[in-house]
C-alpha positions in Angstrom: 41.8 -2.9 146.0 43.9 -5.0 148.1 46.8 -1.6 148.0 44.0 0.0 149.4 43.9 -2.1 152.7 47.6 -2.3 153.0 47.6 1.6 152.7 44.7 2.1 155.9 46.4 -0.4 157.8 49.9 1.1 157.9 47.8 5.0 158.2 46.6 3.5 161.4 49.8 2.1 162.6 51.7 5.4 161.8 48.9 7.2 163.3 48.8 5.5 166.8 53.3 5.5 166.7 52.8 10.0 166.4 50.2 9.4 169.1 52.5 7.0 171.2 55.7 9.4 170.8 53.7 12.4 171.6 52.5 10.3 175.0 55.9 9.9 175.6 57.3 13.3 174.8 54.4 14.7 177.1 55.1 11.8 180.3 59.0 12.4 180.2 58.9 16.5 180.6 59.7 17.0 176.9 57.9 20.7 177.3 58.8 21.3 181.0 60.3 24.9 181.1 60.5 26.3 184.5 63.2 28.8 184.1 61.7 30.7 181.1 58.7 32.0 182.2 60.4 33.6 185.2 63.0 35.7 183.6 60.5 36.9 180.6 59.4 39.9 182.6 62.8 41.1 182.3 63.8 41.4 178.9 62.6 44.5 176.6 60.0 44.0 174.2 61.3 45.1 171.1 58.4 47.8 169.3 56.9 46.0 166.4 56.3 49.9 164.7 58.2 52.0 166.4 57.7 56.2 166.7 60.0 57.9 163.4 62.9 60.1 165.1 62.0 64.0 164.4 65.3 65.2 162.5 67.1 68.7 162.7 65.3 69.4 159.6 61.9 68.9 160.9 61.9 71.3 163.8 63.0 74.1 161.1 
């Protein structure tokens, strides 16, 4: 029983050292991307499916 309460106690503190980082991560610019988003419009999508080619042989 007494694993039990070591086991929910270090959970918590594990839990709250994620939470911490994360807080951190967000504060400091960790996700900041400014470039990015302004040169997307000029790349190509690629087609996920794209059209099949007619061959010489199919116009016959």
């Amino acid at each position: 029983m007494n694993i039990l309460y070591l086991l929910i106690g270090l959970s918590i503190m594990l839990a709250l050292l994620f939470l911490l980082a994360f807080f951190w991560a967000a504060k400091s610019g960790q996700n900041d991307d400014t470039y990015t988003p302004s040169i997307r419009m000029l790349f190509d999508e690629e087609l996920e499916n794209p059209a099949p080619q007619k061959s010489d042989e199919d116009q016959i």
